[in-house]
Kinemage of the C-alpha trace (Angstrom):
@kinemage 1
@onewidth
@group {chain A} dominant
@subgroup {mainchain}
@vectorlist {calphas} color= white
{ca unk a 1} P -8.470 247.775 -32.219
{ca unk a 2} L -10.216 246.134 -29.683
{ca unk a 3} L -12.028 248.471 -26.903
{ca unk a 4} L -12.795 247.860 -23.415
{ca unk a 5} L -14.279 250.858 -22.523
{ca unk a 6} L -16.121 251.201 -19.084
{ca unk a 7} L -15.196 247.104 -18.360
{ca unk a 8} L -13.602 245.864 -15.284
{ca unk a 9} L -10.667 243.543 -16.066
{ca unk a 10} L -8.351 241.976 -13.796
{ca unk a 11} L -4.832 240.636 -14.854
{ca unk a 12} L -2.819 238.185 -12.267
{ca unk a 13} L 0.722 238.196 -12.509
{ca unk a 14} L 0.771 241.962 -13.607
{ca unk a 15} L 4.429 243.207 -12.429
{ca unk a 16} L 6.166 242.286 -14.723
{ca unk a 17} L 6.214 240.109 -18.116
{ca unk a 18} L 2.751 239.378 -20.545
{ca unk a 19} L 0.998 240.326 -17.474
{ca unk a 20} L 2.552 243.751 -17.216
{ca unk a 21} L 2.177 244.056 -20.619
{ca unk a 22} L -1.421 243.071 -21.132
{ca unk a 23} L -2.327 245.387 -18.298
{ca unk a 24} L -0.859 248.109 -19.882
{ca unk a 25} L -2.463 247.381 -23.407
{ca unk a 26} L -5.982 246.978 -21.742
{ca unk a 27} L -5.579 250.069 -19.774
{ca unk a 28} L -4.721 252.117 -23.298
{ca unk a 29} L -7.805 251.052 -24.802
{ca unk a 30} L -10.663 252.066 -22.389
{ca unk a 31} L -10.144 249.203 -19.024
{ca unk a 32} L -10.076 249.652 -15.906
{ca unk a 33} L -7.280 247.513 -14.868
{ca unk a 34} L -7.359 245.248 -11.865
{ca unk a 35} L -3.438 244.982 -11.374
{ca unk a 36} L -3.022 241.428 -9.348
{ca unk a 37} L 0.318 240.565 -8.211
{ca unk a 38} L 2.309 239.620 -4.709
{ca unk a 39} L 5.383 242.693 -5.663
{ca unk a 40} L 3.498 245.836 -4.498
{ca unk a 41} L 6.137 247.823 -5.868
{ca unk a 42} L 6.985 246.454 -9.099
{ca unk a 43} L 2.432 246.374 -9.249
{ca unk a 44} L 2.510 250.191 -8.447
{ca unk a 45} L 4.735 250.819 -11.084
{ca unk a 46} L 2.292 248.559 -13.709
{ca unk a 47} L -0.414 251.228 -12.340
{ca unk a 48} L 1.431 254.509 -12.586
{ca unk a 49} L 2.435 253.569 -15.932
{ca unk a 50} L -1.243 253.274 -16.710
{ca unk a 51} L -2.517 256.066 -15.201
{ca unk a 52} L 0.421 258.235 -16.721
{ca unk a 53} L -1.270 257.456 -20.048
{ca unk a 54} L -4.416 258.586 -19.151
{ca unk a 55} L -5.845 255.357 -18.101
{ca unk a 56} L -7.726 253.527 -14.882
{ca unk a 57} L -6.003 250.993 -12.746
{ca unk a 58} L -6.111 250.154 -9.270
{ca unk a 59} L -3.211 247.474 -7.362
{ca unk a 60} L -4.913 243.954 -5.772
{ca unk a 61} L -2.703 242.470 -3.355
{ca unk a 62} L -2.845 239.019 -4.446
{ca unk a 63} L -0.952 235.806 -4.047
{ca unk a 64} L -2.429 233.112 -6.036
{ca unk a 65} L -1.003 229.872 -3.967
{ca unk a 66} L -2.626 231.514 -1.412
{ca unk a 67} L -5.971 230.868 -0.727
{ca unk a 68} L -6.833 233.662 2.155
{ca unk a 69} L -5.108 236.221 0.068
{ca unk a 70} L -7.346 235.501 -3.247
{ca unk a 71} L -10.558 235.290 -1.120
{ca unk a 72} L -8.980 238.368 0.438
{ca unk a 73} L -8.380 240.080 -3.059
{ca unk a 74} L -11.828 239.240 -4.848
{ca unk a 75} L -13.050 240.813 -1.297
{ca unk a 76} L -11.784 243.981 -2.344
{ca unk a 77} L -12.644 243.265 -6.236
{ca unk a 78} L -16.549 242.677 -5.037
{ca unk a 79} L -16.793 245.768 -2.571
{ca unk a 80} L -14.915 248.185 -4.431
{ca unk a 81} L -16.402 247.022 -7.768
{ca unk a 82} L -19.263 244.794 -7.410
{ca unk a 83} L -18.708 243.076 -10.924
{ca unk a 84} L -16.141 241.629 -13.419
{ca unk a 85} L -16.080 241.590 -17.130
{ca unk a 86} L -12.761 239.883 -17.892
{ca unk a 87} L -10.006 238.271 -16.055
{ca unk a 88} L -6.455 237.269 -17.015
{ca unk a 89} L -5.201 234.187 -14.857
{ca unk a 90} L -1.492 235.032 -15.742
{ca unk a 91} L 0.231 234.502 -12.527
{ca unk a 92} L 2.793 231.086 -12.738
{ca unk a 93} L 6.355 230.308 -12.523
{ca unk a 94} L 8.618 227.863 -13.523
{ca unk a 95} L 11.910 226.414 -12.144
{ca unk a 96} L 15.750 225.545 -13.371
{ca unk a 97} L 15.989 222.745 -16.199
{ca unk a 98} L 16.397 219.386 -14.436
{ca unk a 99} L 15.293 215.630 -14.291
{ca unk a 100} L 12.174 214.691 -12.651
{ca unk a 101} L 13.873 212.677 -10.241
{ca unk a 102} L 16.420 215.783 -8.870
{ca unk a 103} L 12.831 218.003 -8.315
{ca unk a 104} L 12.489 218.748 -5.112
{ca unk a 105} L 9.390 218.582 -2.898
{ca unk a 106} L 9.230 222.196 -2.086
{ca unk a 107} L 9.546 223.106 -6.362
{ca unk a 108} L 6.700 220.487 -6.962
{ca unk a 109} L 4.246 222.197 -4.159
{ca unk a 110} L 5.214 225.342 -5.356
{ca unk a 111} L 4.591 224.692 -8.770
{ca unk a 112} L 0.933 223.014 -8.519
{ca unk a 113} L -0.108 225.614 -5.636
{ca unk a 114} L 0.785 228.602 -7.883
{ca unk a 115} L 0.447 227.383 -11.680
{ca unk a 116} L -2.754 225.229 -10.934
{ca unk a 117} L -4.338 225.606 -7.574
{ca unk a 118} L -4.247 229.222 -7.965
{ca unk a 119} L -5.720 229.588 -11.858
{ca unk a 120} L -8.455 227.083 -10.029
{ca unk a 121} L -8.581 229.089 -7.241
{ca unk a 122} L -9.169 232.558 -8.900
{ca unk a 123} L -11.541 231.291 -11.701
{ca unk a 124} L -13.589 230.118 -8.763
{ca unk a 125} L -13.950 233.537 -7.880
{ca unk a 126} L -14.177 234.901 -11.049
{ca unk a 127} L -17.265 232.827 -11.831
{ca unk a 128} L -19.310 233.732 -8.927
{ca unk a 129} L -18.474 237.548 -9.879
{ca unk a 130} L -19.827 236.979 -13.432
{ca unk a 131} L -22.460 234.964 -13.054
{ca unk a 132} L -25.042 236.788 -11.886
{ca unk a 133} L -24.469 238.837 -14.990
{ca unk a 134} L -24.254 236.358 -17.520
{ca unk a 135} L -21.504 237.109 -19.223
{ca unk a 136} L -17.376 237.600 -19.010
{ca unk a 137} L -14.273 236.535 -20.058
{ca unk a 138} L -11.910 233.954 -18.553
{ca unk a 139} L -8.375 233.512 -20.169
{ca unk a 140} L -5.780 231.210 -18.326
{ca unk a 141} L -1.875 231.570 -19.359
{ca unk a 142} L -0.954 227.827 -20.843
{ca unk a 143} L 1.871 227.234 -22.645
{ca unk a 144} L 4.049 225.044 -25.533
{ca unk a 145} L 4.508 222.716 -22.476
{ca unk a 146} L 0.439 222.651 -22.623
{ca unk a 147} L 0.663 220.805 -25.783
{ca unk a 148} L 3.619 218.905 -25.807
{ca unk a 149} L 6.256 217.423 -23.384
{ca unk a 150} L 9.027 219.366 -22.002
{ca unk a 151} L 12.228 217.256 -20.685
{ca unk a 152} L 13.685 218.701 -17.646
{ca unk a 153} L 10.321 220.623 -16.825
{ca unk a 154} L 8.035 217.811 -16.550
{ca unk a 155} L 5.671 219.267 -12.989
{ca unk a 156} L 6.123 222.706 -15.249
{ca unk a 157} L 4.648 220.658 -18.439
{ca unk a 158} L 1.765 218.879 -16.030
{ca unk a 159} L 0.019 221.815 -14.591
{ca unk a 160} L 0.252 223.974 -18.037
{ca unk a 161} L -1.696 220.756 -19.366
{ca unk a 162} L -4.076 220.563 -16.646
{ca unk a 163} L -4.622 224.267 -17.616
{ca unk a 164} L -5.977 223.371 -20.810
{ca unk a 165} L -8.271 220.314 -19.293
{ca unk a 166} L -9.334 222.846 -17.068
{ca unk a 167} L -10.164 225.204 -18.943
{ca unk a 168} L -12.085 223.389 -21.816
{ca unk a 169} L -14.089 221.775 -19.026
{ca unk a 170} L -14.904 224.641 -17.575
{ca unk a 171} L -16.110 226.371 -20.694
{ca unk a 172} L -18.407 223.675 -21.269
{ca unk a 173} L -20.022 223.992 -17.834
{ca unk a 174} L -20.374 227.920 -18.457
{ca unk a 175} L -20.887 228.198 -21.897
{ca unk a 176} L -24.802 228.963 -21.704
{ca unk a 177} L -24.019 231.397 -18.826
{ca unk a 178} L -22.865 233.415 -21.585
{ca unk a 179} L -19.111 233.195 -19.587
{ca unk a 180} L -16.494 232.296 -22.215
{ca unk a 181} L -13.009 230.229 -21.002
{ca unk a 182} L -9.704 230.159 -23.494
{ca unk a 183} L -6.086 229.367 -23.120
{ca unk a 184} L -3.345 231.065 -24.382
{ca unk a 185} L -0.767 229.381 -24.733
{ca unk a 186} L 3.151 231.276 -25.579
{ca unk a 187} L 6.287 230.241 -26.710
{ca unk a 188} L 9.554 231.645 -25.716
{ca unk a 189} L 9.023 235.058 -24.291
{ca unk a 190} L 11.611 237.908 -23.539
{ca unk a 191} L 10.029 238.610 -19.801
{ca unk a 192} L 12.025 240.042 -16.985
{ca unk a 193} L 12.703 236.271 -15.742
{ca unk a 194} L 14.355 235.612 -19.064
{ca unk a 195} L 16.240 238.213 -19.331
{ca unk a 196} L 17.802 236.825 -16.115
{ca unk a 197} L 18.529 233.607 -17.332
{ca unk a 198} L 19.691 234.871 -20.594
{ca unk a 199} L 22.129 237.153 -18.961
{ca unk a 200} L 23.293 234.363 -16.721
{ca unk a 201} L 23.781 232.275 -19.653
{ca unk a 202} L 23.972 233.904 -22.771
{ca unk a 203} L 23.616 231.192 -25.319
{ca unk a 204} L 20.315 230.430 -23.580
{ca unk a 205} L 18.512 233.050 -26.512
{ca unk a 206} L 19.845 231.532 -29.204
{ca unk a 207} L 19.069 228.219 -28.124
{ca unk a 208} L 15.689 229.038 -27.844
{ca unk a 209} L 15.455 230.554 -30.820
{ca unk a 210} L 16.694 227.460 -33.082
{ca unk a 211} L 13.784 225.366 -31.614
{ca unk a 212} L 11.503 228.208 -33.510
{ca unk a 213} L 10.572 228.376 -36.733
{ca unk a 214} L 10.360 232.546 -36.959
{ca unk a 215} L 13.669 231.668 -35.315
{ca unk a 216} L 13.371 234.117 -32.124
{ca unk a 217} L 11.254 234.586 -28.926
{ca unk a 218} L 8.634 236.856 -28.590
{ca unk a 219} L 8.390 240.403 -26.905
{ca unk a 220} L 5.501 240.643 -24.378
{ca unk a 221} L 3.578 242.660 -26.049
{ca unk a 222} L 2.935 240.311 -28.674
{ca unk a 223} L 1.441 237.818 -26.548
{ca unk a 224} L -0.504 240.732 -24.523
{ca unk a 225} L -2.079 241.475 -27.956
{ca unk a 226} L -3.426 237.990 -28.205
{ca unk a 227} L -5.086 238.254 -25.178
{ca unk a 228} L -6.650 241.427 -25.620
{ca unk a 229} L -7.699 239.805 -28.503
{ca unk a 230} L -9.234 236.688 -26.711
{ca unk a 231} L -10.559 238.955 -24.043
{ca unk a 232} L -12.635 241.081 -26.099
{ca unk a 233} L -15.919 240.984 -28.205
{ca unk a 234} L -13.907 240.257 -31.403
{ca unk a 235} L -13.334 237.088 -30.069
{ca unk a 236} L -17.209 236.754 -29.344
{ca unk a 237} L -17.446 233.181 -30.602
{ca unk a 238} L -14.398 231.260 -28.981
{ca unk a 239} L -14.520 229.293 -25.566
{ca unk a 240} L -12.899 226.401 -25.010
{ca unk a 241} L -10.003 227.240 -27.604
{ca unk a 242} L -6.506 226.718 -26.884
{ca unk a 243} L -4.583 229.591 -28.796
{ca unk a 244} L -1.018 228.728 -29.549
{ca unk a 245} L 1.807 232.302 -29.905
{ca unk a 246} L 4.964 230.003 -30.112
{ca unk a 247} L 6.048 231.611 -33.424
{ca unk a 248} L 5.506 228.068 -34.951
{ca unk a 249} L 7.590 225.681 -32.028
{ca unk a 250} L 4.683 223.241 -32.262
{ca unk a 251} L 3.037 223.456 -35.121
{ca unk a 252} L 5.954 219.804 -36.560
{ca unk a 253} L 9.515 219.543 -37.553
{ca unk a 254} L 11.204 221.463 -40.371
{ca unk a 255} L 13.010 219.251 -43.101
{ca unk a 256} L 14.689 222.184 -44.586
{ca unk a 257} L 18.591 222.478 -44.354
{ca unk a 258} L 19.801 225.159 -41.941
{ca unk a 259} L 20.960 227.992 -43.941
C-alpha cells in the first residue's frame, strides 16, 4: 500500500466524485488532506469523513476559474502549512452532448476557465510551493477525450488535450527540480454527476458501457487508487506519463462478435 505519512497533499475538486474519493484514500493512509472545492458543505462532509477514520484534513475554499480565490487558497495553503508534497488538479466539468456549432459562449468560457486555466492556474502555485524543496508531485485529471476525439464534446475534448501538452511540458521544465508531473486520464466513471444523468436517462449506463471493453464504468475509487498510486514514491520514476483507467475504451476496436 502506498503511505503518505506526515505529507501535505492537496486534492481540487474534492466534494464529490475521484476527488472525494482520492481524498479519502490519501487521508486513510497517513495524508494530511488539503480538501479544495467551491461546495463548502458537500467539502466538510469529504473532511468529517476523514477525520471520522482517524485521519487529517482541513477544507480550502477554492474555485479554480477563479484566479483571486486560488491565490486566495494557496494563501492559506502557504501560512497554515508552509509546504506541499503532492497535489491533485481534479477540479473540471463537462457539459450536455451537442454539436460544436449549438455550444454556447458562456459553456466554452466556462469550460477553458475551469478545465484549463484553472489546472494552469493551480500548478502555478503548486510549483512555487515545491520548489524551494525540490521535490513533489503534480497529477492533473485528463481524460479518454485526452487521447482521442469526442463528437458532441469537442471544447470538453480540447482542454483535456491541452492537459496532457501541459503537463508533459511542464515535467520537462521541472524534472531536475526533482518535481514530477503525470496525467491521469479515466474512462467512464460512476461520480455523483453521472449518476444524474444516468437517472435522467437510464440507457445512458449501458451505452457507456458497450463502448468498453471490461464492458462497464468505473467506481471512483478505482481511479482514486491510480492516483495514489501516481502520487506516491512507488511511482518514483514517472513524469511526463499519461496513465490511461478507461477499462480498455482506447486501447483499438474489438473484432469479436457480441455475445
Amino acid at each position: 500500500m502506498n503511505r503518505f505519512d506526515g505529507k501535505v497533499v492537496l486534492v481540487t475538486g474534492a466534494s464529490s466524485g475521484i476527488g472525494k474519493a482520492a481524498a479519502i484514500m490519501l487521508g486513510d493512509r497517513g495524508a494530511h488532506v488539503l480538501v479544495a472545492a467551491r461546495r463548502a458543505a458537500q467539502s466538510e462532509g469529504t473532511v468529517d469523513h476523514i477525520r471520522g477514520a482517524g485521519g487529517e484534513a482541513t477544507f480550502v475554499q477554492m474555485d479554480v476559474a477563479d484566479a483571486a480565490s486560488v491565490a486566495a487558497g494557496f494563501d492559506r495553503i502557504q501560512s497554515s502549512f508552509g509546504r506541499l508534497d503532492a497535489a491533485f488538479n481534479n477540479a473540471g466539468i463537462t457539459n450536455d452532448f451537442k454539436a460544436l456549432s449549438d455550444t454556447t459562449d458562456a459553456e466554452v468560457r466556462s469550460l477553458i476557465e475551469t478545465n484549463l486555466y484553472g489546472t494552469v492556474e493551480c500548478m502555478r502555485h503548486e510549483l512555487r510551493l515545491m520548489r524551494p524543496a525540490r521535490k513533489g508531485v503534480i497529477l492533473n485529471t485528463g481524460s479518454t477525450a485526452s487521447i482521442a476525439g469526442s463528437g458532441y464534446l469537442a471544447v470538453y475534448a480540447a482542454t483535456k488535450h491541452a492537459i496532457v501538452g501541459l503537463t508533459k511540458s511542464a515535467a520537462l521544465e521541472y524534472a531536475r527540480e526533482g518535481i514530477r508531473i503525470n496525467c491521469l486520464c479515466p474512462g467512464g466513471v460512476k461520480t455523483e454527476i453521472a449518476a444524474v444523468a444516468i437517472e435522467r436517462d437510464p440507457s445512458l449506463e449501458s451505452f457507456i458501457a458497450k463502448k468498453v471493453p471490461l464492458q462497464r464504468m468505473a467506481d471512483p475509487s478505482e481511479i482514486a487508487e491510480v492516483a495514489c498510486f501516481l502520487l506516491s514514491d512507488a511511482a518514483s520514476f514517472m513524469t511526463g506519463s499519461v496513465v490511461l483507467a478507461d477499462g480498455g475504451q482506447t486501447v483499438g476496436f474489438s473484432v469479436a462478435p457480441e455475445e
